[in-house]
C-alpha positions in Angstrom: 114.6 92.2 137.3 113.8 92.4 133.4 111.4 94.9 132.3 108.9 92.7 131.1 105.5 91.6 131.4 106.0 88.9 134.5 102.5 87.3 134.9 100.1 88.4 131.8 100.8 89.0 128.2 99.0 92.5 126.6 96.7 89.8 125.3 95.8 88.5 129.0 96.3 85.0 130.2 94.0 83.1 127.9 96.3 81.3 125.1 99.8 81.6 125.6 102.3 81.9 122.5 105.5 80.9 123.8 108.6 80.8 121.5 112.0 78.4 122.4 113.9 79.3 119.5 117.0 80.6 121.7 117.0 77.1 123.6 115.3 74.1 121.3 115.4 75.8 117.9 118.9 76.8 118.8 119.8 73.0 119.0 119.4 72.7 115.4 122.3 71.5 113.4 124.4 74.8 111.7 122.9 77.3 114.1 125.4 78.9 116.5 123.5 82.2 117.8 125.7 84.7 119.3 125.2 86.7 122.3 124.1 89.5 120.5 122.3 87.3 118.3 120.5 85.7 121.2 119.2 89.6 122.0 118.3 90.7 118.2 116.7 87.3 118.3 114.4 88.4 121.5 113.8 91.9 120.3 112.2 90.3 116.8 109.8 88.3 118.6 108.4 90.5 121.2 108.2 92.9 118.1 105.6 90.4 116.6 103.9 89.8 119.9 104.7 86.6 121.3 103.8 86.5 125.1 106.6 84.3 126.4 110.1 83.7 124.6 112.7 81.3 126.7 115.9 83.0 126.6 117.8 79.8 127.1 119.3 77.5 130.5 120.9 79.7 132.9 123.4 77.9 134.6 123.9 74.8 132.2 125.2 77.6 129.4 127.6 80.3 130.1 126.1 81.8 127.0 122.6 81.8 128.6 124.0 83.1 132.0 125.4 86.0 130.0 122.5 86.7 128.0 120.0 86.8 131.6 122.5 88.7 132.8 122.6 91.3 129.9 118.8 91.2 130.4 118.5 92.1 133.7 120.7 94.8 133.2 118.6 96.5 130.8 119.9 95.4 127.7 116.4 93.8 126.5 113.3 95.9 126.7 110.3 93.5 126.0 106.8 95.5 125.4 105.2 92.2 124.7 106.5 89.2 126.1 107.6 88.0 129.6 111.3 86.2 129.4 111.5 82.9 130.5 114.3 80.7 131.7 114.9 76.9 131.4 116.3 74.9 133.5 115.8 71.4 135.7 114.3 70.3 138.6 116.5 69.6 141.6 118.6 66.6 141.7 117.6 63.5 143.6 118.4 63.2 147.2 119.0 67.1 147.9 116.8 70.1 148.1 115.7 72.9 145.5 117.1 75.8 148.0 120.8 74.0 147.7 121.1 72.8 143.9 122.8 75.1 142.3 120.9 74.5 139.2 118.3 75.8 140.9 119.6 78.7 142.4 120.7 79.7 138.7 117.4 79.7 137.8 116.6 82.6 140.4 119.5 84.7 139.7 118.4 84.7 136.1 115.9 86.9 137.7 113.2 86.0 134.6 109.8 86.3 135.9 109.1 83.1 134.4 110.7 79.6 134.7 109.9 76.1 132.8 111.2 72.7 134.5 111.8 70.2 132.6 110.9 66.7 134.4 110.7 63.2 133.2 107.0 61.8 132.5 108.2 58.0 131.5 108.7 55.4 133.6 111.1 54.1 131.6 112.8 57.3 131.5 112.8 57.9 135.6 113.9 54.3 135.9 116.7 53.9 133.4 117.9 57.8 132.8 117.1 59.0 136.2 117.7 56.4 138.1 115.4 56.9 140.9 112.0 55.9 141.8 108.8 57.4 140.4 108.6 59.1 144.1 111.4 60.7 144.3 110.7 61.8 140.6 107.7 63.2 142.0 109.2 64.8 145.0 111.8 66.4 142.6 109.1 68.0 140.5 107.3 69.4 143.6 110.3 70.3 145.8 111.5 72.6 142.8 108.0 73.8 141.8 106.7 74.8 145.4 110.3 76.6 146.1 110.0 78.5 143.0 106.8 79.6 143.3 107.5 80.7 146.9 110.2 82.7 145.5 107.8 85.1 143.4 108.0 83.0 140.0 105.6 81.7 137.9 106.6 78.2 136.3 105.5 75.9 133.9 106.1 72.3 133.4 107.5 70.3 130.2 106.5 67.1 130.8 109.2 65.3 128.9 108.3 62.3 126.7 105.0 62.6 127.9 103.1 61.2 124.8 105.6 57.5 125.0 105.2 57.8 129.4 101.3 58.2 129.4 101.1 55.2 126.5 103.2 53.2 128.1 101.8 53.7 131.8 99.7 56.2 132.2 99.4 56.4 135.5 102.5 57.9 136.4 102.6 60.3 133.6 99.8 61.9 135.3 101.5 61.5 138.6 104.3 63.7 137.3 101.6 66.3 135.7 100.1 66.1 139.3 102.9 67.1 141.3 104.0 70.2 139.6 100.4 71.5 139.2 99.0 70.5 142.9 102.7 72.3 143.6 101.9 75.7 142.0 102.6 75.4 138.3 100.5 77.2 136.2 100.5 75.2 133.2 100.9 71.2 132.2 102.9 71.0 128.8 102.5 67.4 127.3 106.2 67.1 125.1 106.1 64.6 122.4 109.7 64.5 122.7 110.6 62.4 120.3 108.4 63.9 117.6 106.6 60.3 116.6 102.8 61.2 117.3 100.4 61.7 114.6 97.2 63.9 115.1 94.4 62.2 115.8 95.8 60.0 118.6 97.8 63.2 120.0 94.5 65.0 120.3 92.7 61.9 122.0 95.8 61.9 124.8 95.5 65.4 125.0 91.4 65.3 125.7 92.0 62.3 127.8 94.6 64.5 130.4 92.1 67.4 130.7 89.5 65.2 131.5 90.9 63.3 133.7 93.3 65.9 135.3 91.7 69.4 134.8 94.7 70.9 134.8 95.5 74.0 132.1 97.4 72.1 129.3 99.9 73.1 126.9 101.8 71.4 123.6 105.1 71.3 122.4 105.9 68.8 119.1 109.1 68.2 117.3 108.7 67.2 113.4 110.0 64.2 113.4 107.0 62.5 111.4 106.4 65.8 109.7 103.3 66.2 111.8 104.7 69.0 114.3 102.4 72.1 112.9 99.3 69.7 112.7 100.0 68.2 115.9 99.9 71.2 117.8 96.8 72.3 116.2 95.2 69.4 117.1 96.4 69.9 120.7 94.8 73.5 120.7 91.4 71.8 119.3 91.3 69.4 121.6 91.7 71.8 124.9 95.8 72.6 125.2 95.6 76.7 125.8 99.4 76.8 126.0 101.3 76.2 122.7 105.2 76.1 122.4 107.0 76.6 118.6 110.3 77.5 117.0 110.7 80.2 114.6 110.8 78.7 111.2 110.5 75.2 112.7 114.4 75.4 114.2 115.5 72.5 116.1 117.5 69.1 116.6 117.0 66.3 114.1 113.5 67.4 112.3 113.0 70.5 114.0 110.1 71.6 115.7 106.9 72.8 115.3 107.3 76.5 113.1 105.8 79.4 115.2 105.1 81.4 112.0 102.9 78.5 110.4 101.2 77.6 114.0 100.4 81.2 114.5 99.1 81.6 111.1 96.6 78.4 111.2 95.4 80.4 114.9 94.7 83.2 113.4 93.2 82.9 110.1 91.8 78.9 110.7 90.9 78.6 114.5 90.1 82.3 115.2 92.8 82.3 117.8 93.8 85.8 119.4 97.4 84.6 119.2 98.9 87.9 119.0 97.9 91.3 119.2 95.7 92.0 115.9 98.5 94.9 114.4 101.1 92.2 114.9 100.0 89.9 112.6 100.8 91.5 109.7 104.6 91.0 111.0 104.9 87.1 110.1 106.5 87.3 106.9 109.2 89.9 107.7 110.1 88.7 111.4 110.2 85.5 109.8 112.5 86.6 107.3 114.7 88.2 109.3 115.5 85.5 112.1 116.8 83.2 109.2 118.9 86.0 108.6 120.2 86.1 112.1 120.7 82.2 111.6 122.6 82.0 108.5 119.7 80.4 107.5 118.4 81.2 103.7 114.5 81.6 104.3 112.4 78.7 103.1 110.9 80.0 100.0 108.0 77.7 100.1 107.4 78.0 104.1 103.5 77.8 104.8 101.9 81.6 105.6 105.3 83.4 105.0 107.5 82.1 101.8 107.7 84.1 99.3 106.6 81.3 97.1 103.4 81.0 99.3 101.1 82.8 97.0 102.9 82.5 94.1 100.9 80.7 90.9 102.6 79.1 88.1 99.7 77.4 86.4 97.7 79.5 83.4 94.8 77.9 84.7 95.0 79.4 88.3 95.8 82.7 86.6 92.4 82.9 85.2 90.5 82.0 88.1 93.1 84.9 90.4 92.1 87.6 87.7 88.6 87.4 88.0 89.0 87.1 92.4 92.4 86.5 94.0 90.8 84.3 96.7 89.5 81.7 94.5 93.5 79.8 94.6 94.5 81.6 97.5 93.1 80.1 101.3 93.8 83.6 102.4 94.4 87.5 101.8 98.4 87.1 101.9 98.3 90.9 103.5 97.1 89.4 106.3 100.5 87.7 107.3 102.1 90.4 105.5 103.1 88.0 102.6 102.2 89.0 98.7 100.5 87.2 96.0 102.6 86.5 92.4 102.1 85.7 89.5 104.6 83.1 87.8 105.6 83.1 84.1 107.2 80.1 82.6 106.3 77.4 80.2 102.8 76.6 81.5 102.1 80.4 81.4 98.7 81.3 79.5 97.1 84.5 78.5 95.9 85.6 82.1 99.5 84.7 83.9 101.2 86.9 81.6 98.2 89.8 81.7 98.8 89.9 85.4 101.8 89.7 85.4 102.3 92.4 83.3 99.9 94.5 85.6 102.5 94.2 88.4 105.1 95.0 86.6 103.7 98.4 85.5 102.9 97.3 81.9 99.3 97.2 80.9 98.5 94.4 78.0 94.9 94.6 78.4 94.1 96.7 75.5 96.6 94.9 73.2 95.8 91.3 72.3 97.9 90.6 69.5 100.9 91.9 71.9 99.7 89.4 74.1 99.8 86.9 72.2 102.7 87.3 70.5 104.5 87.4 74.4 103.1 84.1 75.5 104.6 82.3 72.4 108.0 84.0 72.8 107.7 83.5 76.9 106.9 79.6 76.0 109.3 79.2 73.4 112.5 81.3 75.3 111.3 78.7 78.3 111.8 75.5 76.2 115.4 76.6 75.5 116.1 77.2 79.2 115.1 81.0 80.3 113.5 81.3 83.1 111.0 84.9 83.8 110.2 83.3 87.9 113.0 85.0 89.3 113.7 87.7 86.6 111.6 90.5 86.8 113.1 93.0 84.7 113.8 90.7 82.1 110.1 89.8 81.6 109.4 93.5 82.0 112.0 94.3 78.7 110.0 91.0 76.6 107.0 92.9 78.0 107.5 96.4 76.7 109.6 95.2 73.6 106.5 94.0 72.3 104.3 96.9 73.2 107.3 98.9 70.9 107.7 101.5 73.3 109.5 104.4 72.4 112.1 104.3 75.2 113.3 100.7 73.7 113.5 101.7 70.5 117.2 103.3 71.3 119.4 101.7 74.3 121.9 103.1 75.9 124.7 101.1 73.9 125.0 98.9 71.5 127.6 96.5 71.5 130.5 95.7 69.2 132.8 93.2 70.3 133.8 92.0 73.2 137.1 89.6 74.6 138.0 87.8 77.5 141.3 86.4 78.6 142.8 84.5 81.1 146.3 85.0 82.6 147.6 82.4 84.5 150.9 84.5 85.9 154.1 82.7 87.6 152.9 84.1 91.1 150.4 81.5 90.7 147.7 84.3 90.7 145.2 84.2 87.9 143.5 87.7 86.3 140.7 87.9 83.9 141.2 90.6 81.2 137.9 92.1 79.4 138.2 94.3 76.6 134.7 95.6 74.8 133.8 97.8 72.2 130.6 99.6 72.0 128.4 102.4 70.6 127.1 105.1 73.2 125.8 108.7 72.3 126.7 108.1 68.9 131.1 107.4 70.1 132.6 104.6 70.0 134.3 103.3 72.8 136.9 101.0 73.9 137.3 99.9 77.2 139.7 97.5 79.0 139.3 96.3 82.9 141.0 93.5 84.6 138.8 91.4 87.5 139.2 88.1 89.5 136.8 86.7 87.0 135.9 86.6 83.4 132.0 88.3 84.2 133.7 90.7 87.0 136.1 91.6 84.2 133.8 92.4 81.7 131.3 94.0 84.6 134.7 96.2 84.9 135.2 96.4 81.4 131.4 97.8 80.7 131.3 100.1 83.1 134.6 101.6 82.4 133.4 102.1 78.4 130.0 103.5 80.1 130.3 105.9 82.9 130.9 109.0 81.1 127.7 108.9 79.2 125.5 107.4 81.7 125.0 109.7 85.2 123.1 107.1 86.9 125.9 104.4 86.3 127.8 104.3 89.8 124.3 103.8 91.6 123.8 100.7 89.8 125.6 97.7 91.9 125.7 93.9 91.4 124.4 92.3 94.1 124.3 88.5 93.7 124.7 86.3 90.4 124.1 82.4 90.1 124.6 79.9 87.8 122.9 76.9 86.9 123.7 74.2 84.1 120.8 73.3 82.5 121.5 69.9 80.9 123.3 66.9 82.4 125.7 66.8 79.3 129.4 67.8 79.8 132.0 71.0 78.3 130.4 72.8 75.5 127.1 70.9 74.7 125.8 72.6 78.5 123.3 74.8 78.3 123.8 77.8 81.1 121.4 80.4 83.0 123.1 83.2 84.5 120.8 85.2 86.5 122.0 88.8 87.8 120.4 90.6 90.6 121.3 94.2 90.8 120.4 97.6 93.0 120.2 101.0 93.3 120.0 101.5 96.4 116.4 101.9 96.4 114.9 99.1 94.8 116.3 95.9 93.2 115.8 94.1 89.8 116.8 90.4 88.5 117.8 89.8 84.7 118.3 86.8 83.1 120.6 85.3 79.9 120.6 81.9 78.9 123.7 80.7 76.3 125.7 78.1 75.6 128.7 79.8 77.0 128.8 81.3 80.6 130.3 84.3 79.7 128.0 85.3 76.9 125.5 84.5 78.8 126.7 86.3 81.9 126.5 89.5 79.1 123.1 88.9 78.5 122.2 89.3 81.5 124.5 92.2 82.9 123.0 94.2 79.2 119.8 93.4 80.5 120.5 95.0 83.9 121.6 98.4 82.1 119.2 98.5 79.7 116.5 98.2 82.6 117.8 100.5 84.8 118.0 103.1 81.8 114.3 102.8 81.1 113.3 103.5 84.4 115.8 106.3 84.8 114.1 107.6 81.6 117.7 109.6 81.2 119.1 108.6 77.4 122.9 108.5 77.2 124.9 111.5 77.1 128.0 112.5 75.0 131.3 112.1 77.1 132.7 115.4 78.4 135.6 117.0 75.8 138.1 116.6 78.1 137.8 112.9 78.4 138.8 110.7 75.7 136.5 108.5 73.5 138.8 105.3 74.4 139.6 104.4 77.5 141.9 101.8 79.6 141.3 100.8 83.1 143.2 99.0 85.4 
C-alpha cells in the first residue's frame, strides 16, 4: 500500500484540505497532465500540506491505473497527505464485491476512496435510470463493502444543491445511506456551479441540522462564486472543503485551493495546513501552472504576483508610512511580495519606494526626485512602460542621481544596419552590422541571425566580447512586443521589452520607438549597460592578438 498517512492528516481529523486537481482540475480545457506530471503534481501538494489529494479514477483511466500503480510501488512518498482514489458506486442490479469498477478501486490500494453518487431525483430517474431505492442501495452496498475492506470513504453527493431544492427529501436520503453505511464525510457538490453564497450556506446549515452528519463542500465557478461559496460552506458548519489548484477545471473551473486556503488562514483562523507550510502558496502555486502549461494568473487572489502590487501615488503614500494600510495582509505570509508600481499615475512616494527596492536611495535628494517623476510621467505618455522593467527604471533612477559609474558606458554606439535576404532556397537571413566605441577602439562587427533583433543581439555581442569578461554570462531570456496604437505600418508606436539573465538573477529593460528594431536596441543597450553597472567591471582593451574589427558568421 502507499506510504501515506491513511486515516489522519499531521494536522489531525478536524478540517480536511482535500485537493482534486489530478481528476476535476485536470478536466479543464488545455490541460493534458502526464504520468510523470500526475506524480510532480502530487509531490507539490503534499509539499504544501494538503491532507488528502485524489490521484485520479482507477479503473475508468488507464492513466490513473498507472499512476496508483506507480504509487503503490513506491514512486510517491507523501509526508503530508493521504492519496485518494475516485471512482463510482456499483452499478444497478449487481453487487460491489463483483463490479469491476469497484474492485479497481481496491487494487488502487489508496487508503482513501470518494464515490461519487447521484443526489437528484431527476438525475437517478432520467441518467440513472433506476429508482431512488436502488440509488440508495447502490450508495450503501459500495460504501459498507468498502469500509469492510479497511478503507475510509467519502461521499460526493453529486448535484446536491439542484436534488435537495428540487426535493429534498431524497437528497438527504442519498446523504443517509452512505453515512448510516460507514462514510466518514457528506460532501454537498454544487455541480453545476450556479449557487450563490448566502442560499448555499442556508442549505448547508439546513443538512447539519437536520442530518448531523460531518459535511464537506465542493463548488465549481460557474457564477464566479466558487471561492466565496466554499467559505460560506466552512462558516456555516462544512469541515471538509474540496479545491483545485489555481481554480483548474471544466467549463469555469473550480473553486482555487490557493485562494480558499488563504481566506482559512488569514480570515477564518482556519488550521488548514501545517503553520511552516503556509508560506508555500505562492511558489507551489506557481509551479503547478508550470506543470500545466498554464502561464500563472498574475492577478490570482493571495499568490499573483500583481497581488500586492500598487500603481496609484496615492496608495504609495499611505504604504510608506505602514505597508498594511492598502495591503489586507503581510504578503510574507503566503509567501507573496509587496511592489511598488511606476507609471503615469506615479507620485513622489511610488517612485521613493520604488527606488528603495531597487537599491537606489532618493530620500535625501528632492530635486532628483522630482526631476524623475516628470521624466517617468512624461516617457509614460509616449508609451514606456517602468511595471515590468526593472532595470530600466533603475538606469532613469541613477542617471539622475549622476552616478559616477553612468557617467562612462561600456560602448557607445556608432551606426548600426540591418538587412534582409530573402535567398532562392526560400530561407530568409537577417544581416546586422554595428559600429561602436569600446575601451577607446572602434569596432565593427557583422552577425547573421533568424531575425533582425537576433542579428543585431549577434552582431553586438560579436563587436563586444573581447572587452567585456562578463559578456557570455549575460543571456536573452524572453522578449515581447506590443504595438501601442491602433494605427497601421509606420505611424505604430512599439514597446519591446527584453528580459535577460545571468544565471543568478534576472533583469527586464525596456525601449519604446517607432521602429521595432530601434526599439529592440534600446532595449538590448539597456540590458548591457545594466549588467555593467552591477558587475562594476569597466570595459577592457581587446587582447593584441585579436583584431579591432571583426566579422562573424
Amino acid at each position: 500500500m502507499t506510504r501515506t498517512a491513511p486515516a489522519e492528516t499531521p494536522l489531525g481529523d478536524a478540517f480536511h484540505v482535500y485537493d482534486t486537481t489530478l481528476r476535476d482540475g485536470a478536466q479543464r480545457e488545455g490541460i493534458s497532465y502526464s504520468l510523470t506530471d500526475k506524480l510532480a503534481v502530487a509531490r507539490l501538494l503534499d509539499e504544501l500540506g494538503v491532507g488528502f489529494i485524489e490521484g485520479g479514477w482507477p479503473g475508468a483511466l488507464p492513466k490513473d491505473t498507472e499512476f496508483f500503480a506507480r504509487a503503490a510501488a513506491g514512486d510517491l512518498e507523501l509526508r503530508h497527505a493521504a492519496l485518494v482514489a475516485f471512482g463510482a458506486t456499483r452499478k444497478a442490479n449487481t453487487t460491489a464485491d463483483q463490479d469491476p469498477q469497484v474492485r479497481a478501486l481496491l487494487d488502487a490500494q489508496a487508503p482513501v476512496i470518494t464515490l461519487v453518487a447521484k443526489s437528484d431525483i431527476r438525475h437517478i430517474e432520467r441518467a440513472l435510470r433506476t429508482d431512488v431505492a436502488e440509488a440508495c442501495a447502490m450508495v450503501s452496498d459500495t460504501v459498507a463493502f468498502l469500509v469492510g475492506e479497511g478503507r475510509r470513504v467519502f461521499l460526493d453527493a453529486e448535484h446536491f444543491f439542484d436534488g435537495f431544492a428540487h426535493d429534498p427529501d431524497c437528497a438527504l436520503r442519498v446523504l443517509t445511506a452512505a453515512m448510516e453505511s460507514g462514510a466518514d464525510v457528506a460532501v454537498l457538490c454544487d455541480t453545476n456551479g450556479g449557487q450563490l453564497p448566502l442560499r448555499l450556506a442556508d442549505t448547508v446549515g439546513e443538512v447539519i441540522a437536520r442530518t448531523g452528519f460531518r459535511v464537506g463542500i465542493h463548488c465549481q465557478d460557474d457564477t464566479g462564486c466558487a471561492v466565496a461559496n466554499s467559505l460560506a460552506a466552512v462558516q456555516a458548519g462544512a469541515s471538509h472543503v474540496q479545491c483545485t489548484a489555481n481554480g483548474y477545471g471544466e467549463r469555469a473551473g473550480n473553486a482555487d485551493l490557493f485562494a480558499v486556503v488563504g481566506n482559512l488562514v488569514t480570515k477564518l483562523d482556519t488550521q488548514a495546513l501545517p503553520a511552516h507550510c503556509v508560506p508555500e502558496l505562492s511558489r507551489v502555486s506557481h509551479a503547478l501552472a508550470e506543470i500545466a502549461n498554464i502561464a500563472p494568473d498574475t492577478h490570482q487572489a493571495y499568490v499573483g504576483s500583481s497581488a500586492f502590487a500598487h500603481k496609484a501615488g496615492l496608495h504609495a503614500s499611505a504604504i510608506k508610512v505602514d505597508p498594511l494600510l492598502y495591503n489586507h495582509i503581510d504578503p510574507e505570509v503566503v509567501g507573496n511580495d509587496m511592489r511598488v508600481l511606476v507609471t503615469e499615475m506615479a507620485g513622489r512616494a511610488s517612485l521613493e519606494l520604488t527606488g528603495r527596492e531597487l537599491g537606489v536611495d532618493l530620500a535625501g535628494r528632492p530635486e532628483a526626485l522630482t526631476s524623475a517623476v516628470r521624466k517617468v510621467k512624461d516617457l509614460e505618455s509616449r508609451g514606456w512602460s517602468f511595471e515590468a522593467a526593472d532595470a530600466s527604471l533603475e538606469l532613469l533612477l541613477r542617471r539622475e542621481l549622476a552616478e559616477s559609474q553612468l557617467d562612462s558606458p561600456p560602448f557607445t554606439l556608432e551606426s548600426y544596419r540591418v538587412i534582409l535576404d530573402h535567398r532562392p532556397d526560400g530561407e530568409v537571413v537577417s544581416e546586422a552590422t554595428v559600429k561602436v566605441r569600446v575601451a577607446g577602439a572602434r569596432v565593427i562587427a557583422t552577425a547573421e541571425g533568424n531575425g533582425p533583433v537576433h542579428a543585431l543581439d549577434a552582431a553586438l555581442r560579436s563587436a563586444l566580447s573581447p572587452h567585456l569578461p562578463w559578456l557570455d554570462e549575460v543571456r536573452l531570456t524572453d522578449y515581447k512586443v506590443r504595438i501601442l496604437t491602433e494605427a497601421s505600418g509606420t505611424d505604430a508606436v512599439t514597446r519591446v521589452l527584453v528580459e535577460s539573465t545571468d544565471r543568478e538573477r534576472e533583469w527586464t529593460t525596456v525601449g519604446v520607438h517607432g521602429n521595432i528594431v530601434e526599439a529592440s536596441w534600446l532595449a538590448l543597450c539597456d540590458a548591457l549597460v545594466h549588467k555593467a553597472m552591477r558587475a562594476g567591471q569597466p570595459a577592457q582593451p581587446a587582447q593584441p592578438t585579436q583584431p579591432v574589427s571583426s566579422i562573424s558568421p
